[in-house]
Residue, then its C-alpha position, 0 to 999 in steps of 0.5 A: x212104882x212109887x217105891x222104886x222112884x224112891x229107891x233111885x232118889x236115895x241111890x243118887x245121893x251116893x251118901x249112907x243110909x240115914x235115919x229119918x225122923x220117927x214122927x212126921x207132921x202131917x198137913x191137916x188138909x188132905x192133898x192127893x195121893x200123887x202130890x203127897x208121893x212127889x213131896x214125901x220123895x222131895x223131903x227125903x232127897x233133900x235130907x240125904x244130901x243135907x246128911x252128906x254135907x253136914x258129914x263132909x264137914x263135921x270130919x275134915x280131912x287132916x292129912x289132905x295138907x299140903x307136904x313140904x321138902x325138908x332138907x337134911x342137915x349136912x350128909x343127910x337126905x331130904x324128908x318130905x313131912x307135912x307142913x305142920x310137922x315141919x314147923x314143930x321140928x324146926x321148933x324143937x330142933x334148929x340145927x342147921x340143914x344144908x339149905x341153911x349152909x348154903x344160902x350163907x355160903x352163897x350170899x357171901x359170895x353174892x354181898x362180895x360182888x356188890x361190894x365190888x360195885x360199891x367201890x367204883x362210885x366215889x371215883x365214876x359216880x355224878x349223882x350224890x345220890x348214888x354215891x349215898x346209896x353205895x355207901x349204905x350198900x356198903x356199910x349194910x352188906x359189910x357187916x352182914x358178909x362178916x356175920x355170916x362167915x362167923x355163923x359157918x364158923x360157930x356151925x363148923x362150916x367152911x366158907x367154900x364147900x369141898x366138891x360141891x359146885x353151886x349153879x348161878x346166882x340169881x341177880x349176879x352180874x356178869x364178867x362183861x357187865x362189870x367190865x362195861x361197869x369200871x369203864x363207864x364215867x359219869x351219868x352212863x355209870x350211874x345209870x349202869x351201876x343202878x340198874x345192875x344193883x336193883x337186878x342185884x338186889x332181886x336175886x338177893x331177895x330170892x335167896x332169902x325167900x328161898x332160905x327162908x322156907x327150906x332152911x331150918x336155923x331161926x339165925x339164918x332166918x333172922x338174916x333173910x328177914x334183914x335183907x328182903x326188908x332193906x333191900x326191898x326198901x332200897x330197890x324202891x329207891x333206885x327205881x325212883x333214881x332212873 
């Protein structure tokens, strides 16, 4: 009976056959032969399970990592490969994929509508800070529109793509607000232009998050990096302004 109590204990366990230790150290006081059964079947399960685990992590599983999506270059598909993999393609090639193309396709069009907001404060701004903050916007995202219009050159790329047709830009305004945006004066205009810009700005930071982590250009990279970090700072301001 004994043997078949031990039988079930092992097969509970669900691990290999394990080999026990050749010598046992036997307690010099004698105890029952029922005490002995229960505690010899007690040892034995606790050693299987500890065989179980101490398997499980001496071998890790190395192809449990997650996948990522990897966009092709330009006329190619996408790849799915593990995250590691990913990152030691993008070291040994960063030849631009289509994720890279398109964000500064996108975010030229994106910088060009906050430009056009920027240009409204000197004339209907009240708040010297806002008039400030347009201009930093300005003299930011100027420059950032003309180093990415010189990237698409240097890469062979056109500013607008033939037959391909983006979706809505997260955080861009729309035709009526820009309309409410130029007839507004004074306080109702810094109050408008604020909240369009924060709104603005978050999309901004989308995109660049999002081109972070599909593209595959270290440059395209360095650019998103600039604007989470500006923007997410000049957010924080214009929070403070309302």
């Amino acid at each position: 009976m004994s043997g078949s109590v031990l039988g079930r204990s092992l097969a509970l366990t669900r691990c290999p056959l394990i080999r026990l230790p050749q010598e046992v150290v036997v307690p010099f006081r004698r105890a029952p032969r029922a005490s002995l059964t229960a505690a010899s079947l007690a040892t034995l399960a606790a050693l299987a399970l500890g065989g179980c685990d101490s398997g499980s992590d001496a071998e890790p599983d190395r192809a449990s990592g997650p996948s990522v999506l990897v966009p092709g270059k330009p006329g190619e598909a996408n790849r799915t490969m593990s995250a590691e993999d990913a990152a030691q393609q993008r070291a040994d090639d960063d030849t631009p994929n289509s994720a890279d193309i398109d964000y500064a396709r996108m975010m030229i069009e994106h910088h060009s509508q906050a430009l056009e907001m920027t240009e409204l404060a000197p004339e209907r701004a009240e708040s010297s800070r806002v008039k400030k903050l347009a201009e930093r916007i300005e003299a930011a995202q100027g420059p950032e529109i003309a180093a990415m219009r010189s990237w698409l050159e240097t890469h062979g790329e056109d500013e607008k793509s033939d037959g391909h047709h983006h979706g809505p830009m997260p955080g861009m305004a729309t035709e009526a607000q820009l309309k409410n945006l130029r007839a507004a004066e004074g306080k109702a205009f810094d109050q408008l232009f604020v909240t369009l810009m924060i709104t603005h700005h978050e999309g901004a930071i989308t995109m660049a998050t999002d081109a972070k982590s599909q593209g595959n250009n270290v440059r395209i990279e360095e650019m998103a990096d600039d604007v989470v970090a500006q923007q997410t700072s000049e957010i924080t301001r214009m929070r403070g302004m309302l």
